[in-house]
N, C-alpha and C positions, 0 to 999 in steps of 0.2 A: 760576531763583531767584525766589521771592518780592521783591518790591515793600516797603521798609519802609512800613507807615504812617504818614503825617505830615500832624498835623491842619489844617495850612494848606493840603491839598491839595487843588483845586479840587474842587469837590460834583456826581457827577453823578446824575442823576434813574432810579429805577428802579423799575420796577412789582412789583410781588406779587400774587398772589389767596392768602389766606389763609381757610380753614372758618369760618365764621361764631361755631363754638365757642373757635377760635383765638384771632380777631380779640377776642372779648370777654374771653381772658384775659389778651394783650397787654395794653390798655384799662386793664384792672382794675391790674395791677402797673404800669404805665407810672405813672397817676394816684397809687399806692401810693408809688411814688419819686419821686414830682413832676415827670415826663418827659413827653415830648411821645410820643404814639405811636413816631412817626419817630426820635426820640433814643433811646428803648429798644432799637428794633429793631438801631440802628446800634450800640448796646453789643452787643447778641448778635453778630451778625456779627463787631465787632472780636475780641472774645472767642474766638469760635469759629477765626478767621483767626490771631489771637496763637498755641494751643494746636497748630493744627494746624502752623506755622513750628515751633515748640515741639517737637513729635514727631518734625516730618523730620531736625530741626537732629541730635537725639539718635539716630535710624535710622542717619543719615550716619555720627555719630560713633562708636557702636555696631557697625557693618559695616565700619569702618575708611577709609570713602574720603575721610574731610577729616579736619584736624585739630582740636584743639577752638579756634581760633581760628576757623579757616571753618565751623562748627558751630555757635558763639556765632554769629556773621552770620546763616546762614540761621534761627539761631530768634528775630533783631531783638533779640537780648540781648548787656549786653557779656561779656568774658571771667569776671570774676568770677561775675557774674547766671547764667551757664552752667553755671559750676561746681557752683554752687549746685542750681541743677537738676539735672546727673547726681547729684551726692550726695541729696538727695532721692528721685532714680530709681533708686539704689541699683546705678547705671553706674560700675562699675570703668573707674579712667583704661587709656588704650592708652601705655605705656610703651614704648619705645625702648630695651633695655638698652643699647647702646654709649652715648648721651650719658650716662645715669645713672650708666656706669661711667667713663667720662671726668668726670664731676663731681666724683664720689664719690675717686678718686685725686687730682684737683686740690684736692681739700678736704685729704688726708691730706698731702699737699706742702705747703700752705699751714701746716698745724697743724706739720709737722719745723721748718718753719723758723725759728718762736716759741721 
């Protein structure tokens, strides 16, 4: 499982070699958004790290091996944030019929009794 990111976590130091055409267009939109070289590049990566927790969470939940509780975890989103996501992704929920039909009867029970 992916590591949540949390921004009090200690910094550590990592190199890049980056094409000289790269490095200049980093540069250019760093300076564009008022960023440090280094704080832009650490928004792409977070970015890229969000998306890809994002996909597995939805893979997992989509192939049926977690639920969308453990699904939300591994995409660092909560339940609702998740939800929100497969409907977006156009991810039909994985339904259980026994609890929906054990709902669905306790609802009709509840409603004779009124």
């Amino acid at each position: 499982m992916v590591k949540k990111i949390d921004e009090k976590d200690k910094m550590n130091v990592k190199t890049l070699r980056l094409k000289d055409s790269l490095s200049s267009i980093v540069y250019t939109i760093a300076k564009e958004k008022n960023l440090t070289e280094s704080e832009y590049i650490r928004s792409l990566i977070e970015k890229d790290i969000s998306e890809y927790r994002v996909s597995k969470g939805i893979e997992a939940y989509k192939n049926n091996l977690v639920n969308i509780s453990a699904a939300s975890e591994i995409a660092g989103l909560s339940y609702r944030e998740f939800l929100e996501v497969l409907e977006i992704n156009r991810v039909h929920l994985n339904l259980d019929t026994i609890p929906l039909e054990y709902g669905i009867t306790s609802i009709k029970k509840s409603l004779k009794k009124k």
